[in-house]
Backbone bond lengths (Angstrom), bond angles and torsions (degrees), N, CA, C in turn:
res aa  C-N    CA-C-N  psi(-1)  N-CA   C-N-CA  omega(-1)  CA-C   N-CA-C  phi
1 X - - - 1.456 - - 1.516 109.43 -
2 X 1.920 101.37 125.46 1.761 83.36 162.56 1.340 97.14 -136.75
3 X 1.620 100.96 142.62 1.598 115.97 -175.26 1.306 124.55 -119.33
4 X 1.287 132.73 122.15 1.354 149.67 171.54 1.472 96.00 -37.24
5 X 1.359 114.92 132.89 1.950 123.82 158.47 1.696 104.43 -99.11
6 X 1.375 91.53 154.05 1.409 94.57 179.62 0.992 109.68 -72.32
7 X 1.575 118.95 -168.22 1.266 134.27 171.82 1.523 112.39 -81.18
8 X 0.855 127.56 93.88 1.709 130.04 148.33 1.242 96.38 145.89
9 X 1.202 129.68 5.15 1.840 125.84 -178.14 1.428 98.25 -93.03
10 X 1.174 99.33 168.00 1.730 121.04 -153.24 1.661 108.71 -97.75
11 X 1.308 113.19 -27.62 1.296 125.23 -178.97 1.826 105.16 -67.48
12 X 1.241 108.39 155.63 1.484 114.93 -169.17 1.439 103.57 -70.19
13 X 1.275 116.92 -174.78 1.647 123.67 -171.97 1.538 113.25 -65.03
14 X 1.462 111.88 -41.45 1.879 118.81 -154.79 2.257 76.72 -147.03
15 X 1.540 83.07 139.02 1.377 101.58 151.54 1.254 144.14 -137.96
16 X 1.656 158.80 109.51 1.468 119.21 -138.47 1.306 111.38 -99.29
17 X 1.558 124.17 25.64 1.308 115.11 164.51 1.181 90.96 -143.87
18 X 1.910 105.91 179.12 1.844 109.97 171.00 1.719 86.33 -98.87
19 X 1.310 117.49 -60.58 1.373 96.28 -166.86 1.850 106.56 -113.89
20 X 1.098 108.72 143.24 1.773 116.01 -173.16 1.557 115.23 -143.49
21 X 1.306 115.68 117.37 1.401 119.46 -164.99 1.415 95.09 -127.28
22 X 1.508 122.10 137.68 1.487 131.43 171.69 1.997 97.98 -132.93
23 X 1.682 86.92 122.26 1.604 97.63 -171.78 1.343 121.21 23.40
24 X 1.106 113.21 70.14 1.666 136.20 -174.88 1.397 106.03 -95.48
25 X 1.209 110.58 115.44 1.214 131.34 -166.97 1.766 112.25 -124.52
26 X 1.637 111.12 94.42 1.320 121.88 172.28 1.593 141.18 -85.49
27 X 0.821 157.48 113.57 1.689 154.52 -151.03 1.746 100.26 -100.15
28 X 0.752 106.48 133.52 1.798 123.90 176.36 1.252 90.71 -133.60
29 X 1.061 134.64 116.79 2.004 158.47 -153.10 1.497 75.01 8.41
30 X 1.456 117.76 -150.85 0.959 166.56 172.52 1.893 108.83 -15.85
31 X 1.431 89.32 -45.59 1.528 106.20 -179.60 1.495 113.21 -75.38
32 X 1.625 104.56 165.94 1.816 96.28 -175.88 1.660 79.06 -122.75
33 X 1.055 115.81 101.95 1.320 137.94 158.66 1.349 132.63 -29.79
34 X 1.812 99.77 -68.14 1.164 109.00 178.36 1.761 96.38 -126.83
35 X 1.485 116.61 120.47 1.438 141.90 -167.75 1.476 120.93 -101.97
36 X 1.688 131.41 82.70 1.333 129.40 170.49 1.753 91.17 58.16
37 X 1.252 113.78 84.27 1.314 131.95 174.55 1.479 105.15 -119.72
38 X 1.564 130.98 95.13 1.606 117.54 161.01 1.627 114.83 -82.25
39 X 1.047 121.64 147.76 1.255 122.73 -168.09 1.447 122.23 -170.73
40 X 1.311 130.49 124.66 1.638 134.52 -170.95 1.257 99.97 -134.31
41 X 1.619 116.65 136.33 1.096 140.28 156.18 1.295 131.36 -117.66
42 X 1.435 133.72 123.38 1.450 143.76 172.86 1.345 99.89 -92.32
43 X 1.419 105.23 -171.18 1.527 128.28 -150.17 1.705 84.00 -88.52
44 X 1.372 110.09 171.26 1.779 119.66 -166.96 1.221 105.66 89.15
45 X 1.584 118.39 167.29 1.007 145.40 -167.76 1.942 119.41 -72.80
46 X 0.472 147.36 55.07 1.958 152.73 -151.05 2.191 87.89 -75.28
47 X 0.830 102.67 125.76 1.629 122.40 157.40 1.780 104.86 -98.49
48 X 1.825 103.50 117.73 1.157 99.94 175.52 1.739 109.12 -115.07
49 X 1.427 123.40 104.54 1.268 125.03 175.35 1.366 128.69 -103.91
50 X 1.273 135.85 173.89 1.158 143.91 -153.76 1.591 133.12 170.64
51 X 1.148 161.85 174.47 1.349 149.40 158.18 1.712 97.86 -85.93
52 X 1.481 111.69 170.14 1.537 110.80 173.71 1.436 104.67 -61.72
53 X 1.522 101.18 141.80 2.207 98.50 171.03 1.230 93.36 106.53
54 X 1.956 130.17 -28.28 1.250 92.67 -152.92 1.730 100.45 -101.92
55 X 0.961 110.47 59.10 1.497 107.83 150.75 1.363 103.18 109.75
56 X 1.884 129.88 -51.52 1.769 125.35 -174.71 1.011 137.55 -4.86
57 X 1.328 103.34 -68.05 1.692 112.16 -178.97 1.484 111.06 -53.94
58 X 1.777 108.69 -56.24 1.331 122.32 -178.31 1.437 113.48 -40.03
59 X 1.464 103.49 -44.15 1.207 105.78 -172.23 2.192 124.22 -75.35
60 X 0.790 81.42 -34.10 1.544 116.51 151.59 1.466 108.87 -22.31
61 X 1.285 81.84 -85.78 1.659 101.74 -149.02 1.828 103.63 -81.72
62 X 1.421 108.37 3.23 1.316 122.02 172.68 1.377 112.86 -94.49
63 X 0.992 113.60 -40.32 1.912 119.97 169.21 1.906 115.90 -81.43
64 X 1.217 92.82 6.80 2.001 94.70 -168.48 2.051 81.69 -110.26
65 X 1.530 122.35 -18.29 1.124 128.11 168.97 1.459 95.03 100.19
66 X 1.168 142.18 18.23 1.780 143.91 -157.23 1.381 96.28 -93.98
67 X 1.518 126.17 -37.19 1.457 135.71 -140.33 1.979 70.46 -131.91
68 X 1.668 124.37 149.93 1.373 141.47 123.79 1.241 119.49 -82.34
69 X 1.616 142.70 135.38 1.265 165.44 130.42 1.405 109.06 3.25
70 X 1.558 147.29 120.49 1.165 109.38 168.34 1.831 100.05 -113.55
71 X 1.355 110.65 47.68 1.220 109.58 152.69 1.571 118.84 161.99
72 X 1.305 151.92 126.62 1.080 150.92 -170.86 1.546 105.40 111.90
73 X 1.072 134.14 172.01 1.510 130.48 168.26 1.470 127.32 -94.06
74 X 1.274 131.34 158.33 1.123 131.02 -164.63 1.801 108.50 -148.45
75 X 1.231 138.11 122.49 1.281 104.67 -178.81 1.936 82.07 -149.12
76 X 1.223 79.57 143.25 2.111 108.97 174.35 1.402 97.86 -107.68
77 X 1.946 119.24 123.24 1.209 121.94 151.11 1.324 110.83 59.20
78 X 1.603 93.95 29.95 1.393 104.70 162.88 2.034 114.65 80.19
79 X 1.511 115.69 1.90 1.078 130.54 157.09 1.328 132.61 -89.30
80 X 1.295 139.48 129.38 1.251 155.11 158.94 1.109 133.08 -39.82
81 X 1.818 120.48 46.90 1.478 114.77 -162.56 1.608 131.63 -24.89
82 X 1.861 87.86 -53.20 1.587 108.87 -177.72 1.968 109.89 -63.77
83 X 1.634 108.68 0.06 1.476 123.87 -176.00 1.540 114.09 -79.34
84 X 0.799 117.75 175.33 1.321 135.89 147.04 1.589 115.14 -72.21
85 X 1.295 111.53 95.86 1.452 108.20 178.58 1.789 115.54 -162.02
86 X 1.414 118.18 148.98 1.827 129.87 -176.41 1.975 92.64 -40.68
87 X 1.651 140.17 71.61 1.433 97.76 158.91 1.160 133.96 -66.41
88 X 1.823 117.95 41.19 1.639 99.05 177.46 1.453 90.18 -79.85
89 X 1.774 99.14 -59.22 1.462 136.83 -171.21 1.846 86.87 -13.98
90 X 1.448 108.57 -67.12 1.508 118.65 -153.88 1.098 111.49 -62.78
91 X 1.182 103.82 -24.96 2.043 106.27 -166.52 1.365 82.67 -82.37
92 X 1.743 149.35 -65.02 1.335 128.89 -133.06 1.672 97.79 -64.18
93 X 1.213 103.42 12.93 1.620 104.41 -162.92 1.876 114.60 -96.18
94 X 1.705 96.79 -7.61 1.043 111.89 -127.43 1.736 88.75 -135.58
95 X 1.295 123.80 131.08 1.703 125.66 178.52 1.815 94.16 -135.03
96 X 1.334 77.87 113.08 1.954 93.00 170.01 1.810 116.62 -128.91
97 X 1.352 106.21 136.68 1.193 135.88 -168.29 1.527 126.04 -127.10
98 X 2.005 101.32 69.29 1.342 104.77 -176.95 1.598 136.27 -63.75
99 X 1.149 136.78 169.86 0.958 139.96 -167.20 1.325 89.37 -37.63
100 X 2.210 109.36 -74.93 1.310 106.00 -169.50 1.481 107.96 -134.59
101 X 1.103 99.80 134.40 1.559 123.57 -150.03 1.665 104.87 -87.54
102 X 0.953 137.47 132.36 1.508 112.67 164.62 1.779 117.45 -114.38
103 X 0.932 110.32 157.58 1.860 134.89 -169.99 1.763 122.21 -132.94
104 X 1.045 125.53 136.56 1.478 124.85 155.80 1.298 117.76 -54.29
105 X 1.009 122.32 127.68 2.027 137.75 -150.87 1.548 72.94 -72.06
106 X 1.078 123.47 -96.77 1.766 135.19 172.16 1.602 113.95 2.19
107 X 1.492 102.40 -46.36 1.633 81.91 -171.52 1.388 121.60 -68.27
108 X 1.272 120.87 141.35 1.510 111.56 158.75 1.513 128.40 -53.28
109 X 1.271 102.74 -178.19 2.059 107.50 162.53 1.187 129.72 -38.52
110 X 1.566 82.23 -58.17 1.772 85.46 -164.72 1.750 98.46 -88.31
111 X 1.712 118.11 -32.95 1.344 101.85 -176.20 1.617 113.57 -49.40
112 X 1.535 121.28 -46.02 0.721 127.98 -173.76 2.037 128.32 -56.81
113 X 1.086 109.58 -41.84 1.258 132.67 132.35 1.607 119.11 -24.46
114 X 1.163 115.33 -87.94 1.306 132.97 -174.04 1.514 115.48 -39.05
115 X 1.666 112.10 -49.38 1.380 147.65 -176.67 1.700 91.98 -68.70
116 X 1.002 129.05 -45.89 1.853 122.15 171.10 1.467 121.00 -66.20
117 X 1.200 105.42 -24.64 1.946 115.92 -160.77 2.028 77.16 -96.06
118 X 1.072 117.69 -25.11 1.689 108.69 -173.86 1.061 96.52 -73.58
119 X 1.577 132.59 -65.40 1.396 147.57 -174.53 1.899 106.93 -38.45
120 X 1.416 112.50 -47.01 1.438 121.14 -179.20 1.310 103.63 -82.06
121 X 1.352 119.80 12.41 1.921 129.03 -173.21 1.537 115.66 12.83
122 X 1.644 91.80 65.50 2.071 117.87 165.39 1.455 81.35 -62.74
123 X 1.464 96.30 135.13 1.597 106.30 149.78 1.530 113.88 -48.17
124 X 1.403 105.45 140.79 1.605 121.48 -179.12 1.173 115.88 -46.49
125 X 1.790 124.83 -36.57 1.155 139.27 -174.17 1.447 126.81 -42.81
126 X 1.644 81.63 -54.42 1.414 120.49 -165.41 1.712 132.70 -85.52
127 X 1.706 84.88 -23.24 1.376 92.25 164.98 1.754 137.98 -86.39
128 X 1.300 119.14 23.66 1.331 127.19 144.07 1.520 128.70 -54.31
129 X 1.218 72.35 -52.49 1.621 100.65 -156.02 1.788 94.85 -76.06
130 X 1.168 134.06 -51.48 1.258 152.12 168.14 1.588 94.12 -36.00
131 X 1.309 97.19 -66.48 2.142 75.40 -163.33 1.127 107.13 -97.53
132 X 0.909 125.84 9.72 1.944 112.59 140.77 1.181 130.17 -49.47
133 X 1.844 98.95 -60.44 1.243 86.88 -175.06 1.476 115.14 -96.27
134 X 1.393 128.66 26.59 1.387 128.47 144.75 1.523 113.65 -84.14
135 X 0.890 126.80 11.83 1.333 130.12 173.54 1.511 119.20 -122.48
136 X 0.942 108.55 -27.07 1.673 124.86 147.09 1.622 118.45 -62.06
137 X 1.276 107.28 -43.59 1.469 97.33 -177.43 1.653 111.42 -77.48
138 X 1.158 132.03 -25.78 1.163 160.66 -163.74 1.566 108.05 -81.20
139 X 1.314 113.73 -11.46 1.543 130.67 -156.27 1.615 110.83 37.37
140 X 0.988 135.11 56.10 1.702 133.21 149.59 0.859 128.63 -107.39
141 X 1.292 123.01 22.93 1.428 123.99 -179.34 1.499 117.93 -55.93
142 X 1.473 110.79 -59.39 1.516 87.34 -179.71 1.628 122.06 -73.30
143 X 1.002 121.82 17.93 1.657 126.72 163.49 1.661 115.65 -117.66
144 X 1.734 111.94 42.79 0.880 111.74 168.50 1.354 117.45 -79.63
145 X 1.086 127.09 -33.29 1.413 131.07 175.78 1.615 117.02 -70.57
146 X 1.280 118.27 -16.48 0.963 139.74 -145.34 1.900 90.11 -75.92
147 X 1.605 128.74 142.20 1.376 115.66 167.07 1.499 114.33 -75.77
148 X 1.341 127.90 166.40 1.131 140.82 -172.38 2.024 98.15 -54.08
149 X 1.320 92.61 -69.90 1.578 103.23 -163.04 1.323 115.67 -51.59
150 X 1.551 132.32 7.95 0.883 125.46 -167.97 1.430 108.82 -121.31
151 X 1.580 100.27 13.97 1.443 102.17 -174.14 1.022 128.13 -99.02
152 X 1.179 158.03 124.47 1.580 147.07 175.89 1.512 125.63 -35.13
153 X 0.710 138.23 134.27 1.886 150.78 -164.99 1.644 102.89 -36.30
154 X 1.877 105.05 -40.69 1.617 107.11 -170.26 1.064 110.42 -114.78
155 X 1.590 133.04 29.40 1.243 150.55 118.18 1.756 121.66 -65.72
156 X 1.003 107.35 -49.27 1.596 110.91 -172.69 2.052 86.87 -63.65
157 X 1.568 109.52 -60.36 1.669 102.22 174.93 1.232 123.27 -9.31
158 X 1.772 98.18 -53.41 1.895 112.54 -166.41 1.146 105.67 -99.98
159 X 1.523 125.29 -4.16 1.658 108.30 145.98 1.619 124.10 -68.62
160 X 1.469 108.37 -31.94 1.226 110.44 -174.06 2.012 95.39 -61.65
161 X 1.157 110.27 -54.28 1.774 107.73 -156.10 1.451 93.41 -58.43
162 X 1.451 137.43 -21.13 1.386 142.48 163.07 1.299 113.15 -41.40
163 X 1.396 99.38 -76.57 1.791 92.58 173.97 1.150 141.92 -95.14
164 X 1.478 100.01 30.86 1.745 116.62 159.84 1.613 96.96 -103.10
165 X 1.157 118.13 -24.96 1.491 95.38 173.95 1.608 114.92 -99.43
166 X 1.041 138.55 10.33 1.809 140.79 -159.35 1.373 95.35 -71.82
167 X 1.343 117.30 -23.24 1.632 114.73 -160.64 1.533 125.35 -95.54
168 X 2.126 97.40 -1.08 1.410 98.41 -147.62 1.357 133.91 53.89
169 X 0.817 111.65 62.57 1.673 112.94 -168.68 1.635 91.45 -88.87
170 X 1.602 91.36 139.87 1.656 115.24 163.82 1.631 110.36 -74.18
171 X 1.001 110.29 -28.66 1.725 118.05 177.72 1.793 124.97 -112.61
172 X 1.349 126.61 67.83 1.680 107.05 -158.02 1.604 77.59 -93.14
173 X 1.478 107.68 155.61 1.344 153.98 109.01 1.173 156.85 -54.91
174 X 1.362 114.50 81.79 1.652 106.13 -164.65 1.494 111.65 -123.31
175 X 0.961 135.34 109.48 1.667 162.72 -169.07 1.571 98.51 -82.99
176 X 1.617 122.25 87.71 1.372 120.66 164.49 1.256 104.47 55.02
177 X 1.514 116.35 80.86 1.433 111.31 -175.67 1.095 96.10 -113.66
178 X 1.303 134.12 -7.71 1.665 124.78 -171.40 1.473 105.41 -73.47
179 X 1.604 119.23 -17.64 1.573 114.66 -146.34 1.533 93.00 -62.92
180 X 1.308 104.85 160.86 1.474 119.09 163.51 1.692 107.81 75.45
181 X 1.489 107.46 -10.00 1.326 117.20 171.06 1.381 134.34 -48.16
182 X 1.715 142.82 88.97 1.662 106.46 -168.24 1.606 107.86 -64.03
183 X 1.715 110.57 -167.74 1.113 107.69 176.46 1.560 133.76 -67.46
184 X 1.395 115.13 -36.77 1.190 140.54 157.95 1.794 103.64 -40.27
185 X 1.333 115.72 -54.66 1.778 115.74 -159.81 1.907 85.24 -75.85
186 X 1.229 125.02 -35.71 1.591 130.09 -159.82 1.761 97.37 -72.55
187 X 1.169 115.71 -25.20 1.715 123.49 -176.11 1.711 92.93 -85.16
188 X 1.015 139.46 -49.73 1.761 159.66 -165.54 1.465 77.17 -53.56
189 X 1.482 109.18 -60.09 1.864 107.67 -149.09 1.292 115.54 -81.23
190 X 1.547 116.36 -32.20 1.515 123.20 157.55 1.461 105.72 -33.08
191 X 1.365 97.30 -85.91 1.799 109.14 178.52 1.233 115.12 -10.85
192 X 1.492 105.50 -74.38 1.793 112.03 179.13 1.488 124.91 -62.68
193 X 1.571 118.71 -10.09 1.523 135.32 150.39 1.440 109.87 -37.80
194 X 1.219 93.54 -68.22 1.776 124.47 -159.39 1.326 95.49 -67.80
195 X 1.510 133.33 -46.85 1.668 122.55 176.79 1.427 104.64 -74.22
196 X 1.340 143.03 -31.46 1.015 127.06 -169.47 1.451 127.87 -61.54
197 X 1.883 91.69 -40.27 1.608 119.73 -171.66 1.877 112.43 -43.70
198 X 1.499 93.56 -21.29 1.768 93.45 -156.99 1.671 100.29 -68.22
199 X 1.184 129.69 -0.38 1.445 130.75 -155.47 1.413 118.66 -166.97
200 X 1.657 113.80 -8.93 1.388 110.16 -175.03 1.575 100.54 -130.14
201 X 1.229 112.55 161.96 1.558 118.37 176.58 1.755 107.55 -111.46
202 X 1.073 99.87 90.07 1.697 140.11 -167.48 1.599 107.56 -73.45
203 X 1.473 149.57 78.73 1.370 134.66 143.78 1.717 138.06 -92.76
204 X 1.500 75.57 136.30 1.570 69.30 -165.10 1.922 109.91 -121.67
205 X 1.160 102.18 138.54 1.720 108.41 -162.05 1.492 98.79 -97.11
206 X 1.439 131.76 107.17 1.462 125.21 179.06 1.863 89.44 -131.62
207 X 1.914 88.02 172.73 1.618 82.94 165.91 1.524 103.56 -116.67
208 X 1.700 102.55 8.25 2.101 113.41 -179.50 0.884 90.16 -81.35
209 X 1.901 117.89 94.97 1.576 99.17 143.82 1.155 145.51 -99.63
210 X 1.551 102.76 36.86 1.606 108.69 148.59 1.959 116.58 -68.37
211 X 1.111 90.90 -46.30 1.478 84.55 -178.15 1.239 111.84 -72.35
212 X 1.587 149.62 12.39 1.095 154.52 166.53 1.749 110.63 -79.57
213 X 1.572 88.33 -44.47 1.971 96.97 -174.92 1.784 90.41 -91.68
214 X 1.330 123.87 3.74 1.736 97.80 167.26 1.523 109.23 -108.53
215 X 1.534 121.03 -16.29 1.723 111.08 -177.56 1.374 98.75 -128.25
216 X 1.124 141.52 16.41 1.753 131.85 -157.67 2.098 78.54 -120.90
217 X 1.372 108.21 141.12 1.809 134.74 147.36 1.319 123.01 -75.78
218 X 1.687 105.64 -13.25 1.814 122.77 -167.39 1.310 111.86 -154.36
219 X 1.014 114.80 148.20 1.613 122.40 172.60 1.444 108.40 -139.06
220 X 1.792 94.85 120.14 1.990 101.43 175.93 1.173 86.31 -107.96
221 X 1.366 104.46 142.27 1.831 129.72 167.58 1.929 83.29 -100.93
222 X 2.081 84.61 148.69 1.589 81.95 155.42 1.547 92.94 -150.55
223 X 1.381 119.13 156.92 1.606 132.43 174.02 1.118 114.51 -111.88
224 X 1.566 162.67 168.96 0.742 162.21 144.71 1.961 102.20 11.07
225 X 1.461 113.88 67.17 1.376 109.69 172.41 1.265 123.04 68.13
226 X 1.309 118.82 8.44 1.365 118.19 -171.87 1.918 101.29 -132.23
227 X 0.840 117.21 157.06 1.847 145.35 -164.64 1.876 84.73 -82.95
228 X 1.415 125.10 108.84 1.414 125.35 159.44 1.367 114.81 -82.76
229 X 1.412 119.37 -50.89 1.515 141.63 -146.35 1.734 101.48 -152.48
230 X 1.119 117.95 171.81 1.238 131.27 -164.22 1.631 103.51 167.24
231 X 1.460 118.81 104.34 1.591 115.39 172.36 1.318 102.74 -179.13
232 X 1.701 89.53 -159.55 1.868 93.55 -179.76 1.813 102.12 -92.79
233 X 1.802 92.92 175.07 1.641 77.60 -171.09 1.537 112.97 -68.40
234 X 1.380 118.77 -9.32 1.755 128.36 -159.21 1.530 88.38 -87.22
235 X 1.330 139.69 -11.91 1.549 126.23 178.14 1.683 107.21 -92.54
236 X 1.107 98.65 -27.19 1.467 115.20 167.80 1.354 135.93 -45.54
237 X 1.493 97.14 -52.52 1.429 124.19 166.48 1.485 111.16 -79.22
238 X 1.510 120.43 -33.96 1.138 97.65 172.96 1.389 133.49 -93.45
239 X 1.707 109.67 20.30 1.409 112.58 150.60 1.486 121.67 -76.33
240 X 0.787 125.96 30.42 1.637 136.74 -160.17 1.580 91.02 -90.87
241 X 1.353 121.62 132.17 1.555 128.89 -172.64 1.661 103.24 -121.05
242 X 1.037 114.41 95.37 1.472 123.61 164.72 1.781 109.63 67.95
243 X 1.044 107.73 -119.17 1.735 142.02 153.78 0.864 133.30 -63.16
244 X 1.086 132.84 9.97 1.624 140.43 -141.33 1.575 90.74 -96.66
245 X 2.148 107.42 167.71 1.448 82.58 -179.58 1.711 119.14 -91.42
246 X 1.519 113.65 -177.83 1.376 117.14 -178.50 1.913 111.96 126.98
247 X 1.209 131.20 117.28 1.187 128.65 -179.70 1.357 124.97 -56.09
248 X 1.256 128.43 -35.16 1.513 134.53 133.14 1.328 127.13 -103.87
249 X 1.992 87.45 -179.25 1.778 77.42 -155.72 1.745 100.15 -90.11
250 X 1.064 103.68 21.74 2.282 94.25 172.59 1.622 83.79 -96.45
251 X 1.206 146.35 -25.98 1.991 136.78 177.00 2.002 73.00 -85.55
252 X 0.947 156.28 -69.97 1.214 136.62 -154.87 0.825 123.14 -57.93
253 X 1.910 128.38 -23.36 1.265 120.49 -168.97 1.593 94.74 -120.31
254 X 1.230 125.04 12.81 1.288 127.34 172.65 1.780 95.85 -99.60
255 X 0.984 125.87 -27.01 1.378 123.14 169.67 1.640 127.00 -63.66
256 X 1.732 98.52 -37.80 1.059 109.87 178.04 1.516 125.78 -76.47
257 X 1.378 104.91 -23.52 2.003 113.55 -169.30 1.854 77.94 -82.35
258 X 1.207 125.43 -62.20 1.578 95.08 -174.48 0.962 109.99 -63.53
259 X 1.245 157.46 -47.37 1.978 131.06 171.33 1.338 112.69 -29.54
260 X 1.498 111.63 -39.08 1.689 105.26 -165.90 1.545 96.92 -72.95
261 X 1.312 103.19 -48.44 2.057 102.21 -171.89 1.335 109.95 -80.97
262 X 1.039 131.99 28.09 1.680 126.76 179.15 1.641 95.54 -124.90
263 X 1.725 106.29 -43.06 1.770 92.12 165.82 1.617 110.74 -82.51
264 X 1.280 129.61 2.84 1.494 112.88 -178.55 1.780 99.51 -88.07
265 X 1.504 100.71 -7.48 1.467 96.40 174.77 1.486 132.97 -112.24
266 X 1.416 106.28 13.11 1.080 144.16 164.88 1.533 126.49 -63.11
């Protein structure tokens, strides 16, 4: 992918990825989280999985700009996190969706909403119109008025994917967004995967990897901070080794690439 920057942003003219990491090396306290990780992402949907520990969040919260690199390069939209560079400029660029998000119990939907697209400073104009239809896409519309605290665990979820997306972001981030999802809302969110992909560079950190082989174009494995796998979900599955465990074979062959990298590190 190469994409035109607008006019007045800081990032260079053309870039050939949204996100590009060369031995990127992240710290979560004390720990190095994420360890000499190279890694490129284009536009579409990317499923990023892993066991707990092995790196997601870290990784996450290093491309949303929350976390700095403490070594190797890293660059978003063609910027240099670990650089010298505007991160307001970068973030309005940018829709992230942490594990757990926090809100004023009091605010409503849309305040709540509205109050993010301010923070990412959308022109005033524009932000009507913006969290509607992130709240429309999200299906909450009729609980826009509705206050936060009164919402169920996998409602508040689909407020969060609301205001990681209000901004259009060229880069979203979403950290286990299905949780609290029923099955019905988990089919809704595929869908809105699949429209997003045509134009945005979309990752999403779950440990369902069924829903990875039904809305993801890519699948990143990660182990203890390090790059296992990298492909489509159908190469995925066809690492699948006999019997192994997992009810299908993309949990079968996601079982199996860590057997191979846990004894290659052995």
């Amino acid at each position: 992918m190469v994409r035109s920057v607008s006019a007045g942003e800081t990032a260079p003219t053309t870039y050939a990825w949204a996100v590009h990491a060369q031995q990127l090396r992240v710290r979560a306290g004390r720990r190095m989280a994420v360890d000499g990780l190279d890694l490129a992402l284009g536009e579409g949907v990317h499923g990023l999985l892993g066991p707990n520990g092995a790196g997601k969040t870290t990784l996450m919260r290093a491309l949303a700009t929350v976390l700095r690199p403490a070594g190797g390069t890293l660059s978003v939209l063609g910027q240099r996190v670990n650089g010298r560079l505007d991160l307001r400029r970068l973030r309005q660029q940018i829709g992230y969706l942490p594990q757990d998000f926090g809100f004023y119990r009091r605010f409503r939907v849309r305040e709540f909403v509205e109050y993010i697209a301010w923070l990412k400073q959308m022109p005033a104009r524009d932000v009507p119109g913006a969290v509607q239809r992130a709240i429309d896409r999200v299906g909450l519309t009729d609980r826009a008025e509705h206050r936060m605290r009164t919402l169920s665990g996998g409602m508040r979820r689909r407020v969060g994917v609301a205001q990681a997306i209000v901004n259009d972001p060229r880069v979203l981030l979403l950290d286990e967004p299905t949780a609290g999802l029923d099955p019905d809302q988990r089919l809704q969110f595929r869908a809105l995967l699949r429209e997003l992909a045509a134009d945005t560079c979309v990752l999403v950190a779950t440990h369902l990897v069924e829903d990875v082989a039904a809305a993801c174009t890519d699948v990143v494995l990660l182990d203890e901070g390090r790059l296992v796998f990298q492909g489509v979900p159908a190469d995925l599955a066809a690492a699948a080794g006999g019997d192994g465990p997992g009810d299908s074979p993309t949990e079968r062959g996601y079982s199996e690439l860590m057997r191979r990298h846990r004894e290659g590190l052995a």
